[in-house]
N, CA and C atoms as an extended XYZ file, in Angstrom:
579
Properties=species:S:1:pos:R:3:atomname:S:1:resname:S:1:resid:I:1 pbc="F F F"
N       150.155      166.657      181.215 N   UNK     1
C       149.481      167.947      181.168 CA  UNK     1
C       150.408      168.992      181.791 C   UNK     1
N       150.805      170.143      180.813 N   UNK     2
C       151.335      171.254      181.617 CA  UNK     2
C       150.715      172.035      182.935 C   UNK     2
N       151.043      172.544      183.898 N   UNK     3
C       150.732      172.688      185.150 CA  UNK     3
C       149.812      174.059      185.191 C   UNK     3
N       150.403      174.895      184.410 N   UNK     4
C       150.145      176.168      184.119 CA  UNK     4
C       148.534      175.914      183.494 C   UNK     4
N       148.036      174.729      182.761 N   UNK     5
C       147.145      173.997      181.775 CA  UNK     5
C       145.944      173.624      183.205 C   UNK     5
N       146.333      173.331      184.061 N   UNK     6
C       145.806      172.512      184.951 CA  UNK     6
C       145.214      173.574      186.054 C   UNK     6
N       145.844      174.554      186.244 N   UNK     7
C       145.850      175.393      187.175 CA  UNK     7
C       144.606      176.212      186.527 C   UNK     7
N       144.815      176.729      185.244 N   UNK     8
C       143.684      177.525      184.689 CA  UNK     8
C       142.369      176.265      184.690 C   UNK     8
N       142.688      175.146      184.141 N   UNK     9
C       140.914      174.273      184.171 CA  UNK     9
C       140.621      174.181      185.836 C   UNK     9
N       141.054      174.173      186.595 N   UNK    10
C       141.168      173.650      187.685 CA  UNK    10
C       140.444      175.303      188.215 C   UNK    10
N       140.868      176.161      187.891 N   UNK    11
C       140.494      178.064      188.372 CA  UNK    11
C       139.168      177.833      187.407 C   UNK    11
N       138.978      177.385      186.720 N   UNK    12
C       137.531      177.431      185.536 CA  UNK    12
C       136.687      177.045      186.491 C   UNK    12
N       136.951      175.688      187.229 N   UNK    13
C       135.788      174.506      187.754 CA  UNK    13
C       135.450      175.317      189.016 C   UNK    13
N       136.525      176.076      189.339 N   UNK    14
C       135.578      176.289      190.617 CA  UNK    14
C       135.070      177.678      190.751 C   UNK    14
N       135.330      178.609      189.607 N   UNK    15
C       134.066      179.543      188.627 CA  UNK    15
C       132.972      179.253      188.434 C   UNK    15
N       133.151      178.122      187.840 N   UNK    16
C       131.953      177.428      187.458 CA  UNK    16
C       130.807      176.960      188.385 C   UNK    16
N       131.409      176.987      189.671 N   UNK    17
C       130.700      176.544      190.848 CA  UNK    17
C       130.381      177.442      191.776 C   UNK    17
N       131.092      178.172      191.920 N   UNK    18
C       130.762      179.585      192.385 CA  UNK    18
C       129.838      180.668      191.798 C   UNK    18
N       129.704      180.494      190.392 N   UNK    19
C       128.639      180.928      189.281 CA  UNK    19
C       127.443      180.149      189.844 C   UNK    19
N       127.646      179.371      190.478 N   UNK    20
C       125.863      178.606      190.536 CA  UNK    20
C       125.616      178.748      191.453 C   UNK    20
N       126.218      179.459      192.613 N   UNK    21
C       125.602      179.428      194.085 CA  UNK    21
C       124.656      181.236      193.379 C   UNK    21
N       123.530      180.701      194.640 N   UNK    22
C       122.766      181.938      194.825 CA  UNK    22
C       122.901      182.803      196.059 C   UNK    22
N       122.570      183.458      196.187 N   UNK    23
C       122.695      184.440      197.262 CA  UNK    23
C       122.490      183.668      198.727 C   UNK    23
N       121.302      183.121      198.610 N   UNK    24
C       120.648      182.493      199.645 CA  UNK    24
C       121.680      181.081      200.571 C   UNK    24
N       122.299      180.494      199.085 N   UNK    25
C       123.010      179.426      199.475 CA  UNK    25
C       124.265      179.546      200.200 C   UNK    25
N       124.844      181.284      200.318 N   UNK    26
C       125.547      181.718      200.748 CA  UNK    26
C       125.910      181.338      202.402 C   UNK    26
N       124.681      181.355      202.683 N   UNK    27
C       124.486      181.759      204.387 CA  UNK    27
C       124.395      179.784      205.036 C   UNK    27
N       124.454      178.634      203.809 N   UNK    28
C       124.824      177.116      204.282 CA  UNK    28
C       125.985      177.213      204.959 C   UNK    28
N       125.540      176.485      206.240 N   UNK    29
C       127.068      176.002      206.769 CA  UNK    29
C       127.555      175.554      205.781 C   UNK    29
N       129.185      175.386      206.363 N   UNK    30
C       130.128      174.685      205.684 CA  UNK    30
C       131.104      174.030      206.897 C   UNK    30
N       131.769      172.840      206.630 N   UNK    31
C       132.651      172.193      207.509 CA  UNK    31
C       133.645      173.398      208.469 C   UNK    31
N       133.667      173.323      209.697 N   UNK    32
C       134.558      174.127      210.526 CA  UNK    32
C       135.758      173.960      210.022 C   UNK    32
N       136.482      173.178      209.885 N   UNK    33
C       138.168      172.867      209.242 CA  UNK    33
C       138.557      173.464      208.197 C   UNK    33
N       136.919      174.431      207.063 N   UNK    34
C       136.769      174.753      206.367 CA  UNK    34
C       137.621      176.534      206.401 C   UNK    34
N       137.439      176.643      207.461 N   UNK    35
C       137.662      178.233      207.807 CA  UNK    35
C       138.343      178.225      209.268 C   UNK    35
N       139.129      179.094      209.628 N   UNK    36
C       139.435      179.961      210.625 CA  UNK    36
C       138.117      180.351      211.605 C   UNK    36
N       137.210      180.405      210.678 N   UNK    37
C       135.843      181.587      211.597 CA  UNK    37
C       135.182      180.387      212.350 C   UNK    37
N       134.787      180.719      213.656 N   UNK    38
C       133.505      179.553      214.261 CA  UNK    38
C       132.168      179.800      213.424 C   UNK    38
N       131.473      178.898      212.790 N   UNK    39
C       130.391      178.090      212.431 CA  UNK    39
C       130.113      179.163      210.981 C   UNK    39
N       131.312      178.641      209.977 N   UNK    40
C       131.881      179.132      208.656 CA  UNK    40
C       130.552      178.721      208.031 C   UNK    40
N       130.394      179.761      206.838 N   UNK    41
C       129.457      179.724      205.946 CA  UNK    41
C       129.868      179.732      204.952 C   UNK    41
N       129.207      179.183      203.689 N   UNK    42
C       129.466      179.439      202.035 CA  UNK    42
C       130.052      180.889      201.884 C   UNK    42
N       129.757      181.504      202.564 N   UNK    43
C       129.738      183.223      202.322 CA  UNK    43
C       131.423      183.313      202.498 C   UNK    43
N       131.645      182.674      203.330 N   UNK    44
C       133.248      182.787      204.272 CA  UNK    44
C       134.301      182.388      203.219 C   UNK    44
N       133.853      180.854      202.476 N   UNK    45
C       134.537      179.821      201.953 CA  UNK    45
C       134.932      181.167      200.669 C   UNK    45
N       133.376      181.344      200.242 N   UNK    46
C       133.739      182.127      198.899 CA  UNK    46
C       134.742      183.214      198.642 C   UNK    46
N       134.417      184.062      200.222 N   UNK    47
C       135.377      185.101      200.578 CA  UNK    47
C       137.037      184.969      200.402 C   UNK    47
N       136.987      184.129      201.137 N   UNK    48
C       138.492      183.163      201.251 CA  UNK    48
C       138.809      182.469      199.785 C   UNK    48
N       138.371      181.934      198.934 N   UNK    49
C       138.627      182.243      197.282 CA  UNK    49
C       138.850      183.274      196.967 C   UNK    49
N       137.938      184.336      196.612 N   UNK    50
C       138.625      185.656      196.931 CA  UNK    50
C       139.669      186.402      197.133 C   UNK    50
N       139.824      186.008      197.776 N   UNK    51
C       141.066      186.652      198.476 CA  UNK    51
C       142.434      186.075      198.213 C   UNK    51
N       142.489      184.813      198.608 N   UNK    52
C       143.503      183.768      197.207 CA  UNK    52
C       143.652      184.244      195.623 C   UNK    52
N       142.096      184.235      195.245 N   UNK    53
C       142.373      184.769      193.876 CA  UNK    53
C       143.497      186.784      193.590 C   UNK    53
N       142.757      186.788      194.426 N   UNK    54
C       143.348      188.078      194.470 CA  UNK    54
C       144.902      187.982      194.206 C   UNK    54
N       145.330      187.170      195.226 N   UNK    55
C       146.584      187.251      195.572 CA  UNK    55
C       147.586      186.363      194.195 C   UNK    55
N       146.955      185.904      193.151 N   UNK    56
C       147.881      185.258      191.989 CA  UNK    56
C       148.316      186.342      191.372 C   UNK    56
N       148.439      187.241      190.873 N   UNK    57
C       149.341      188.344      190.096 CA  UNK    57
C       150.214      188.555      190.963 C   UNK    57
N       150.254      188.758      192.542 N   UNK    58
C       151.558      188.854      193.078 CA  UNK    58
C       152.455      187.917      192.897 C   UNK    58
N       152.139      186.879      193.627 N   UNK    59
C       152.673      185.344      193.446 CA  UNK    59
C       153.179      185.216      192.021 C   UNK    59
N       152.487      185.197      191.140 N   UNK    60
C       153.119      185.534      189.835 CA  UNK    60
C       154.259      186.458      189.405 C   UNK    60
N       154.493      187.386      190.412 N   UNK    61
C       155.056      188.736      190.033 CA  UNK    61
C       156.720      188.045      191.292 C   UNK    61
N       156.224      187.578      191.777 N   UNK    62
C       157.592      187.135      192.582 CA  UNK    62
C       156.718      187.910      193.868 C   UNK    62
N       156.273      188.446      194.531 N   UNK    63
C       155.853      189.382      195.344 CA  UNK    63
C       155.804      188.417      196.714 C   UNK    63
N       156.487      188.619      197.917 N   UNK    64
C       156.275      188.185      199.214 CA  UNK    64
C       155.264      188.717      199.856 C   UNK    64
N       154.505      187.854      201.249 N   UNK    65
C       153.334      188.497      202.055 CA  UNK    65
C       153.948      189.880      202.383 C   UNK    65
N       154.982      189.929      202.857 N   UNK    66
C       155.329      191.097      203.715 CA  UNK    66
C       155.685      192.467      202.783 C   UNK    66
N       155.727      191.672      201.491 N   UNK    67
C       155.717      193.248      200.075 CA  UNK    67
C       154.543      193.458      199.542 C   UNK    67
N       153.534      192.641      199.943 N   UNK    68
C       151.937      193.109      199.715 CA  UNK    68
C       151.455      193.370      201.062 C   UNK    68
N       151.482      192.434      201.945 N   UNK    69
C       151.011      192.856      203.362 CA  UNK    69
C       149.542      193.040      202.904 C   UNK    69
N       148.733      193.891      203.664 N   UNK    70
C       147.390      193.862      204.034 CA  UNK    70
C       146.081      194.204      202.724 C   UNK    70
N       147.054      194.808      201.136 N   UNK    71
C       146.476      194.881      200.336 CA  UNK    71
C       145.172      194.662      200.039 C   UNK    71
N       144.704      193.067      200.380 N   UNK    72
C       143.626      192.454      199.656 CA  UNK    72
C       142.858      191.790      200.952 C   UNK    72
N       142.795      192.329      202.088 N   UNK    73
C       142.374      192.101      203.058 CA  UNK    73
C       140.904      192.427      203.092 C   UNK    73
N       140.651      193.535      202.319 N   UNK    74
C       139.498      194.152      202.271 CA  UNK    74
C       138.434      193.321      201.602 C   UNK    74
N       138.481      192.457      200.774 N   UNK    75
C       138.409      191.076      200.156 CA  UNK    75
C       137.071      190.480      200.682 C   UNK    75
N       137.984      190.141      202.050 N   UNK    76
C       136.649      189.437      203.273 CA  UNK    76
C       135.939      189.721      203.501 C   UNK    76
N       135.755      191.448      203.344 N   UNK    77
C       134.452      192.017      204.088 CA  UNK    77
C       133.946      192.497      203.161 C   UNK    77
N       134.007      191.988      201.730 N   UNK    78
C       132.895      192.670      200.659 CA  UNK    78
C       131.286      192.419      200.532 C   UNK    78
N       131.045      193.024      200.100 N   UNK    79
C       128.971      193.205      200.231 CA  UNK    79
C       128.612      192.296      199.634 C   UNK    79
N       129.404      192.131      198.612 N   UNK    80
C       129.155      191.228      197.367 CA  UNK    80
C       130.427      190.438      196.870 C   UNK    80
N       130.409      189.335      197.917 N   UNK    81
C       131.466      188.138      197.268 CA  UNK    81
C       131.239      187.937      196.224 C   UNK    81
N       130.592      187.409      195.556 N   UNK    82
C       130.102      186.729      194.343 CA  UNK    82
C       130.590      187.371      193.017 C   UNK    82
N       129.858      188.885      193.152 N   UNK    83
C       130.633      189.949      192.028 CA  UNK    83
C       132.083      189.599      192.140 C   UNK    83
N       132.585      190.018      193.638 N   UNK    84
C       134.061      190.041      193.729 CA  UNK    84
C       135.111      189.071      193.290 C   UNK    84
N       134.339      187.679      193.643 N   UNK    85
C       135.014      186.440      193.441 CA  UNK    85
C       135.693      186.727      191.831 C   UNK    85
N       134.476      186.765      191.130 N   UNK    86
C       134.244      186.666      189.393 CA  UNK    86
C       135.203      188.502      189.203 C   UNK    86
N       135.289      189.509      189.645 N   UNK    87
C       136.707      190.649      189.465 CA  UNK    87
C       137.522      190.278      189.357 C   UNK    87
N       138.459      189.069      190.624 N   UNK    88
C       139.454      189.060      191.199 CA  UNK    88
C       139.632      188.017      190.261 C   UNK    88
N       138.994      186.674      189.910 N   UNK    89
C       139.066      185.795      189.299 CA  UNK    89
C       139.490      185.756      187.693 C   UNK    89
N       139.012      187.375      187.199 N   UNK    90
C       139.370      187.445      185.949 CA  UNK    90
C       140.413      187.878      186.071 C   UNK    90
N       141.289      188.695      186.772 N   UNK    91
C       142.584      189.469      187.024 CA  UNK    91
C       143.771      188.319      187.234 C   UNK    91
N       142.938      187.126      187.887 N   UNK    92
C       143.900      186.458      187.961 CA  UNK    92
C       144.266      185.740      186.941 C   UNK    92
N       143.195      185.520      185.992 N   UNK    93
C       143.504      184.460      184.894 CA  UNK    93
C       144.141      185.224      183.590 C   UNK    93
N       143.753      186.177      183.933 N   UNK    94
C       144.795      187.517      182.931 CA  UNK    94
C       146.327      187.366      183.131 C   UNK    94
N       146.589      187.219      184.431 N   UNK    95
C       147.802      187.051      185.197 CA  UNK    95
C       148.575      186.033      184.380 C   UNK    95
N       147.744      184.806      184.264 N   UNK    96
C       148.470      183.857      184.436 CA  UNK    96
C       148.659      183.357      183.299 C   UNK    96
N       147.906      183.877      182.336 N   UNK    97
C       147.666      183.860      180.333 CA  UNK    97
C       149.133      184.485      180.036 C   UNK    97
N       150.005      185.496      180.459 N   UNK    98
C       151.236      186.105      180.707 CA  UNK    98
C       152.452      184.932      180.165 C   UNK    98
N       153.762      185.223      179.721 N   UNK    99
C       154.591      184.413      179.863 CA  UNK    99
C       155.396      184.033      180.531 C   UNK    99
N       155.186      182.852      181.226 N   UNK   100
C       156.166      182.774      182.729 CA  UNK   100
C       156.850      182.070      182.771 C   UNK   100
N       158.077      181.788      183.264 N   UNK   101
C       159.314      180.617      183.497 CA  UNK   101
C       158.969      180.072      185.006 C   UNK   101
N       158.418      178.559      184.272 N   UNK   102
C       157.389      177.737      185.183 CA  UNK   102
C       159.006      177.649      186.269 C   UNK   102
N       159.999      177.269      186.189 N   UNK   103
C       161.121      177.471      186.963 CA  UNK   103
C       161.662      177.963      188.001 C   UNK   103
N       160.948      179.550      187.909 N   UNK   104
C       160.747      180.988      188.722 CA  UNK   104
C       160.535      180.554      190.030 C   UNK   104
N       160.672      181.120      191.162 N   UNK   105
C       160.571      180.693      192.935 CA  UNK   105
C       159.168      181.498      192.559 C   UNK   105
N       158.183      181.133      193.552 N   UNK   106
C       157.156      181.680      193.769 CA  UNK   106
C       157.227      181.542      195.455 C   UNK   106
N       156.507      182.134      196.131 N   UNK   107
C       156.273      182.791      197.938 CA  UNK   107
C       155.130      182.521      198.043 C   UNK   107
N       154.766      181.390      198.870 N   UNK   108
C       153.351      181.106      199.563 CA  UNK   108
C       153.696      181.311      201.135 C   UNK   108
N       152.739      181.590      201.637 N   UNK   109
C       152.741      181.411      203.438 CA  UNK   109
C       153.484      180.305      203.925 C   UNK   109
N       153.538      178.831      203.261 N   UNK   110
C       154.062      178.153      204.118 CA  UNK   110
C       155.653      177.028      203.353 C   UNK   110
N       156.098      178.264      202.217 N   UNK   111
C       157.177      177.501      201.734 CA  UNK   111
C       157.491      178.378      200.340 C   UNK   111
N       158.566      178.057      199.705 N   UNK   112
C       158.649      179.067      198.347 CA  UNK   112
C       159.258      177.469      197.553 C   UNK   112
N       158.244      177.982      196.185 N   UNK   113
C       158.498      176.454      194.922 CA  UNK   113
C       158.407      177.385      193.708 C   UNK   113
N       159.131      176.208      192.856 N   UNK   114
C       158.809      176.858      191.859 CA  UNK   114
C       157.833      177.017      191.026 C   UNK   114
N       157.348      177.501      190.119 N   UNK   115
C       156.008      178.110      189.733 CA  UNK   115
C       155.199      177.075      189.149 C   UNK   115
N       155.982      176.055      188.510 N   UNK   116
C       155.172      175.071      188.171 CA  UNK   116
C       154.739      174.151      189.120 C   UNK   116
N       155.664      173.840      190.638 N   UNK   117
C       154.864      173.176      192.201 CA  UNK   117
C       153.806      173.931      192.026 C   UNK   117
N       153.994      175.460      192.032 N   UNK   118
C       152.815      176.537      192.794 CA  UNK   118
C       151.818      176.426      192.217 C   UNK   118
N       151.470      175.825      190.564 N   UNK   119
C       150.581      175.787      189.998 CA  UNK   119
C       149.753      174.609      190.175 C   UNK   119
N       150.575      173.908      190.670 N   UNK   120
C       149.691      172.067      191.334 CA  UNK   120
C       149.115      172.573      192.002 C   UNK   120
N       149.923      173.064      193.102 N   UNK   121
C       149.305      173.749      194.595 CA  UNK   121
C       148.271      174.626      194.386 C   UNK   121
N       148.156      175.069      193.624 N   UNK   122
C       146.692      176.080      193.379 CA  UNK   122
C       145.608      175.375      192.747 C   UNK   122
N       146.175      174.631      191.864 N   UNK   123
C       144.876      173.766      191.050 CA  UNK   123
C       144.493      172.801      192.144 C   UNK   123
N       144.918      171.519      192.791 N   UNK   124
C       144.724      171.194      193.806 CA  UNK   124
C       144.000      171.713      195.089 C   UNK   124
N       144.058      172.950      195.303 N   UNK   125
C       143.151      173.726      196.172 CA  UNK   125
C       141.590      174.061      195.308 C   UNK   125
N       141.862      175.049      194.598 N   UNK   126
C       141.009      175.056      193.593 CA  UNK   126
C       139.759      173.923      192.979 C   UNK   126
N       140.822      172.748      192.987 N   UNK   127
C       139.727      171.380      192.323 CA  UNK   127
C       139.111      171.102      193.191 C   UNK   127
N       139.621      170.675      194.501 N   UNK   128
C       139.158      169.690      195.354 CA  UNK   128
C       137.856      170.679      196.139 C   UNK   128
N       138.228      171.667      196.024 N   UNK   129
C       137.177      172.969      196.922 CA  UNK   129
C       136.117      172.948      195.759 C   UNK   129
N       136.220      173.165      194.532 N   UNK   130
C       135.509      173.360      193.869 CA  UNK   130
C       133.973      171.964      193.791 C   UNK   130
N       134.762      170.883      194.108 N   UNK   131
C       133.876      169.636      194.199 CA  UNK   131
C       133.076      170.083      195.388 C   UNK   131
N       134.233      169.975      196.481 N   UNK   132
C       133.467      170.066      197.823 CA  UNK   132
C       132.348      171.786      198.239 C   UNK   132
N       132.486      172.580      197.341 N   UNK   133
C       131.453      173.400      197.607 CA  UNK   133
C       130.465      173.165      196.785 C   UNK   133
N       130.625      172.345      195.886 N   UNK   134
C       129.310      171.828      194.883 CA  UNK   134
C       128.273      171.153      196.114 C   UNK   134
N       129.167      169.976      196.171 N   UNK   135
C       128.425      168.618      196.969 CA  UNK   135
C       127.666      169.181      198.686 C   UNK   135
N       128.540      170.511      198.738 N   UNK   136
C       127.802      171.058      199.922 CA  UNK   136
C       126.622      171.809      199.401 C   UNK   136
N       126.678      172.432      198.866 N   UNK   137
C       125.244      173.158      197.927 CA  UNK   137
C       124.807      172.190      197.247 C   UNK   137
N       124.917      170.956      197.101 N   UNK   138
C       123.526      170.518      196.106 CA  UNK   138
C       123.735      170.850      194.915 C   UNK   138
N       124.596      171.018      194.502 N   UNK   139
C       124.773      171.334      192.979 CA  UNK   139
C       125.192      170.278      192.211 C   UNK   139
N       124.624      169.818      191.020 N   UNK   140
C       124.589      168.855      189.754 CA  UNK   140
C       126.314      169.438      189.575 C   UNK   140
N       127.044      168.523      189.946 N   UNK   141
C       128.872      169.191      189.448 CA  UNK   141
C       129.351      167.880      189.425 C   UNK   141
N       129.987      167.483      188.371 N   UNK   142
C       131.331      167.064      188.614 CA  UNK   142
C       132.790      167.541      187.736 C   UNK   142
N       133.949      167.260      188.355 N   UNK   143
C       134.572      167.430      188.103 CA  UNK   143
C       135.619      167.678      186.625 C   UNK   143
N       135.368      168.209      185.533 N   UNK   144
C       136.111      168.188      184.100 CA  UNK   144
C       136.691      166.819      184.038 C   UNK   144
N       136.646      166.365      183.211 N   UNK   145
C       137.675      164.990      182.524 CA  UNK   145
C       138.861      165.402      182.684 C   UNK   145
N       139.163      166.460      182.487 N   UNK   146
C       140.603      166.952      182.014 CA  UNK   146
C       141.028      167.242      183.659 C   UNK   146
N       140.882      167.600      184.110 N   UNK   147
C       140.793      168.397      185.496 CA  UNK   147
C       140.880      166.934      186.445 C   UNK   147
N       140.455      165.812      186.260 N   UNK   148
C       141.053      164.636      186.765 CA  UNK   148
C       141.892      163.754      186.800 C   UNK   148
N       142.490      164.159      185.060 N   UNK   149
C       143.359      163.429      184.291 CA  UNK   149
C       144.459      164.024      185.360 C   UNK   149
N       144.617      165.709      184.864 N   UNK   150
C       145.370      166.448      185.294 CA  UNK   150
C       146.250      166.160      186.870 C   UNK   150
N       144.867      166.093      187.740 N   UNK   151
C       145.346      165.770      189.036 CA  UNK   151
C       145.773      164.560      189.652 C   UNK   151
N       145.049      163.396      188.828 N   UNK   152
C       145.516      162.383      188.857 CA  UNK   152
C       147.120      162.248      188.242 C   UNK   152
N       147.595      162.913      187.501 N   UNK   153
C       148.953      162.822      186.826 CA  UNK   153
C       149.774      163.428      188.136 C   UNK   153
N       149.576      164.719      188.553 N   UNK   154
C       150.515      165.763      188.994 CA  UNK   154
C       150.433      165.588      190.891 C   UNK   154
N       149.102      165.183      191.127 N   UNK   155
C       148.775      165.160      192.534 CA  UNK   155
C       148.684      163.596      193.409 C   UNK   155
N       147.971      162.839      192.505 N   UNK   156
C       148.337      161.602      193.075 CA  UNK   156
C       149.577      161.209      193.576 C   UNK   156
N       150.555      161.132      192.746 N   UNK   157
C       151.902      160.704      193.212 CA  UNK   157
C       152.443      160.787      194.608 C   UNK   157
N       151.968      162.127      195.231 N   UNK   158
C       152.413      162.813      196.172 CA  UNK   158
C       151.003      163.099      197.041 C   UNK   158
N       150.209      162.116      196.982 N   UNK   159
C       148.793      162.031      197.785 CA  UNK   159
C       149.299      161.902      199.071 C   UNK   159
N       150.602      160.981      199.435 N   UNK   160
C       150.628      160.538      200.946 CA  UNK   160
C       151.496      161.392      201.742 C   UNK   160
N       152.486      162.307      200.901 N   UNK   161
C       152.874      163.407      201.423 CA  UNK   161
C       152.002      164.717      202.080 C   UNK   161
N       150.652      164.477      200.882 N   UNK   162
C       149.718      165.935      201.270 CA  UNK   162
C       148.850      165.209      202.522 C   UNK   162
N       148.689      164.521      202.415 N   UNK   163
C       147.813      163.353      203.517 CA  UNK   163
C       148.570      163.817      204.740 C   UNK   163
N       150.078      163.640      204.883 N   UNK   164
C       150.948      163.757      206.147 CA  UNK   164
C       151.370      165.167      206.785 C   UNK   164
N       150.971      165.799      206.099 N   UNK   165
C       150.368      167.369      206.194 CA  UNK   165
C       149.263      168.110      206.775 C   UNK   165
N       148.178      166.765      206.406 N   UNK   166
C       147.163      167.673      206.656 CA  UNK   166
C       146.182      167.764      205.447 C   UNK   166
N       147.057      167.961      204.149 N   UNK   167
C       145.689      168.232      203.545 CA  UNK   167
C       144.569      167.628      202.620 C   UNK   167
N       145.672      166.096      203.021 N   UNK   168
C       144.168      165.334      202.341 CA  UNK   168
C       143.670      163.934      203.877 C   UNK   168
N       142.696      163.729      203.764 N   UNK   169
C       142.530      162.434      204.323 CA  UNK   169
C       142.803      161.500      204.439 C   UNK   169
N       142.270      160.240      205.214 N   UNK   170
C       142.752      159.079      204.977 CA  UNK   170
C       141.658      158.019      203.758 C   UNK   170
N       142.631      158.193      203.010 N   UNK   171
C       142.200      157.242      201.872 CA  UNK   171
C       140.610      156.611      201.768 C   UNK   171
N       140.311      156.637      201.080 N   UNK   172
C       138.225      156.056      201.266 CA  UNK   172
C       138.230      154.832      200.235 C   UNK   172
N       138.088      153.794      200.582 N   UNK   173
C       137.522      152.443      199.150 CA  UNK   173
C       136.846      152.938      198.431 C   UNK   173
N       137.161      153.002      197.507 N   UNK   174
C       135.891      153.422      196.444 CA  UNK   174
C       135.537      151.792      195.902 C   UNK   174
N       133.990      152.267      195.121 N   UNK   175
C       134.013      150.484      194.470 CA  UNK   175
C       134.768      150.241      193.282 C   UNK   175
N       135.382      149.040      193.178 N   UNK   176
C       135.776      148.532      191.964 CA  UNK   176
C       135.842      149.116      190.591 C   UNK   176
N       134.121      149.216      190.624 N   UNK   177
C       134.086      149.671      188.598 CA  UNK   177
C       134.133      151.409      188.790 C   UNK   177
N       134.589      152.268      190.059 N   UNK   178
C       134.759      153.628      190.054 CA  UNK   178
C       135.119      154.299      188.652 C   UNK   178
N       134.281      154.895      188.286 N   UNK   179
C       134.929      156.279      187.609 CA  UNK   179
C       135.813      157.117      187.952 C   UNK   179
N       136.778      157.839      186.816 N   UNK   180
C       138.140      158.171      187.324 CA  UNK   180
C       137.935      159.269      189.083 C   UNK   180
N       136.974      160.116      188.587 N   UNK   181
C       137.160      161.258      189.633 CA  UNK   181
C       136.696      160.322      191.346 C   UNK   181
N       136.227      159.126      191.353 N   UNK   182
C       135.537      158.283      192.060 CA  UNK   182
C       136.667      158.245      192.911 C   UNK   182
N       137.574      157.883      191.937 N   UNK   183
C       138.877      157.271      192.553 CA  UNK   183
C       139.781      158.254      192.778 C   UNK   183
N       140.174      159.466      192.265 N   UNK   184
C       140.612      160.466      192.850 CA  UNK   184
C       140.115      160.972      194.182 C   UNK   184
N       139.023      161.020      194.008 N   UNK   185
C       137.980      161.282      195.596 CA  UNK   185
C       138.530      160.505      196.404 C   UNK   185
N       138.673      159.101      195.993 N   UNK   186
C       138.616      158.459      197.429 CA  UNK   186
C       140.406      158.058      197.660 C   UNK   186
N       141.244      158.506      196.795 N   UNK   187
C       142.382      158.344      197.204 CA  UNK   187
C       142.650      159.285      197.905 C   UNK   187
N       142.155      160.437      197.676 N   UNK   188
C       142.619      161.778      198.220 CA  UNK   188
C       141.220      162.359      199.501 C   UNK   188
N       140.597      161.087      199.774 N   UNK   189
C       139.769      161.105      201.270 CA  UNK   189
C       138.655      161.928      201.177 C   UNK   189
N       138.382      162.307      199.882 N   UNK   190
C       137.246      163.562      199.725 CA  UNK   190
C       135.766      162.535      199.395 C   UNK   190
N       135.884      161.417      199.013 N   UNK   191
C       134.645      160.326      198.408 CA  UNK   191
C       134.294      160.042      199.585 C   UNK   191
N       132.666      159.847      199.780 N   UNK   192
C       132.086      159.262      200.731 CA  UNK   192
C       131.573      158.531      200.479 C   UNK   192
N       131.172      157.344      200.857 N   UNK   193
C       130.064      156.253      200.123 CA  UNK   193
C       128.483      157.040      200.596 C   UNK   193
């Protein structure tokens, strides 16, 4: 699966999940590790999508933090995440429909890759958040077929590197006859029994 392919289903799923929260479900905790903020809410998580989303046309554009700087800051403190999420979200996928040389350096906060890493790295954020704000709201979700294939191809490989980082867990048994995303979950520490 092309990366660029993965990154957009992967930006769909967690539209798709963010489309189903209600107002109300906003104000659920969410895991502290989840956020920066003490005793983070759906409201926060969504914000913080947001604001990521925002930031793919730069990243796309070659653009460093320090040549956008505080731009999309304003992001966090909107009235209405939800509208905002679904603005920023279409701008970005406009962005990324564009023709790009997956090759290109791209500038994240904590390293510069090239655009096709950057596009794992976003779908990978994207997927795994997108599950985990379902399963925190109660929402009937799982994960696209394609969107597992995908990560299972591009992200597995390099599960024990993101693990030694930080950003996945330690590995979970799943059972035997698991379904694919079962086993993505629990390689990548997100499956609970």
């Amino acid at each position: 699966m092309k990366e660029r392919d993965l990154f957009l289903m992967s930006d769909a799923a967690l539209r798709d999940v963010i489309d189903m929260l209600d107002r109300d479900q906003l104000s659920l905790p969410v895991p502290v590790e989840w956020s920066r903020k003490p005793s983070p809410t759906l409201r926060d998580v969504v914000a913080a999508h947001a604001y990521d989303e925002a930031w793919v046309p730069d990243v796309l554009a070659g653009r460093t933090v320090d040549e956008v700087g505080d731009r999309w800051k304003k992001i966090l403190g909107s009235d209405d995440v939800l509208a905002t999420y679904d603005e920023v979200n279409d701008a970005a996928t406009e962005a990324v429909m564009g023709d790009h040389d997956l090759a290109t350096t791209v500038h994240f906060t904590y390293g510069d890759f090239s655009l096709a890493e950057g596009f794992v790295h976003l779908s990978t954020y994207r997927a795994f958040q997108a599950w985990a704000i379902a399963h925190v709201a109660g929402l009937d979700f799982s994960l696209p077929d394609s969107v597992v294939d995908g990560l299972t191809e591009h992200v597995l490989p390099q599960a024990d590197f993101w693990r030694s980082v930080g950003v996945f867990g330690p590995e979970v048994k799943v059972p035997a006859d698991a379904d694919a995303q079962t086993v993505l979950l629990g390689k990548t520490g997100y499956w609970r029994p």
